[in-house]
C-alpha positions in Angstrom: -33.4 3.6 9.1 -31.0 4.7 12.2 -29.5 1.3 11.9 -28.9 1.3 8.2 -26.0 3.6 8.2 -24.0 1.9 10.6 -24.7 -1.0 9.8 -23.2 -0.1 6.1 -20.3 1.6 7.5 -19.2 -1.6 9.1 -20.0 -3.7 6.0 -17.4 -1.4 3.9 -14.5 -1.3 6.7 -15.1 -5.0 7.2 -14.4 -5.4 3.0 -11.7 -2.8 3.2 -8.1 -3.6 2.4 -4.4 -2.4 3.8 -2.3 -0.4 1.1 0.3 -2.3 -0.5 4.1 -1.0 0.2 5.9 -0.6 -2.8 10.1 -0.5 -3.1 11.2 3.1 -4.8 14.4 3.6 -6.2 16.5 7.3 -6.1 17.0 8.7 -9.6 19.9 10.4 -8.0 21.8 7.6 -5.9 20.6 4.5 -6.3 19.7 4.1 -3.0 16.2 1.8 -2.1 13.8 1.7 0.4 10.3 0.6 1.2 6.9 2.9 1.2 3.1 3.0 0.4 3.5 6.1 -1.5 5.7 7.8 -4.0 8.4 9.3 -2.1 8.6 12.7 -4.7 9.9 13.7 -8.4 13.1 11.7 -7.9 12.4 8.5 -7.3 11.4 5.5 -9.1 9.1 1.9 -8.3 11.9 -0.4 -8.2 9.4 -3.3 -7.0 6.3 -4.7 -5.7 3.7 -4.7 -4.9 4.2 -6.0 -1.1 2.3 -6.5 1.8 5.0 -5.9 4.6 6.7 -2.0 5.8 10.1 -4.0 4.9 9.3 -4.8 1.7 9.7 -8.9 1.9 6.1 -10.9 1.5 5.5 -10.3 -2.0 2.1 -9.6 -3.6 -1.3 -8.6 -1.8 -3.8 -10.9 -0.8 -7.3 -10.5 -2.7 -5.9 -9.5 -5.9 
């Protein structure tokens, strides 16, 4: 039973997936950049989703 648990633990970080970036938009000016979450009340998802920090290989893998 000892080995169970860790054995499972492994098993779900082995199936686990990254977060995919997202490009958000400012209500205010426009401006764009490139993050995993929602940046606050004034922004917007402009595009995505991607699987890069710089917002350039479109879609995720697995989905």
């Amino acid at each position: 039973m000892s080995i169970l648990l860790p054995c499972l633990l492994w098993w779900s970080s082995a199936l686990a997936e990254p977060a995919p970036w997202y490009l958000w938009r400012s209500k205010v000016d426009g401006q764009v950049f490139c993050a995993q979450t929602l940046p606050g009340a004034g922004w917007e998802r402009a595009g995505g989703p991607y699987r890069d920090a710089r917002c350039e290989k479109s879609g995720m893998p697995g989905r």
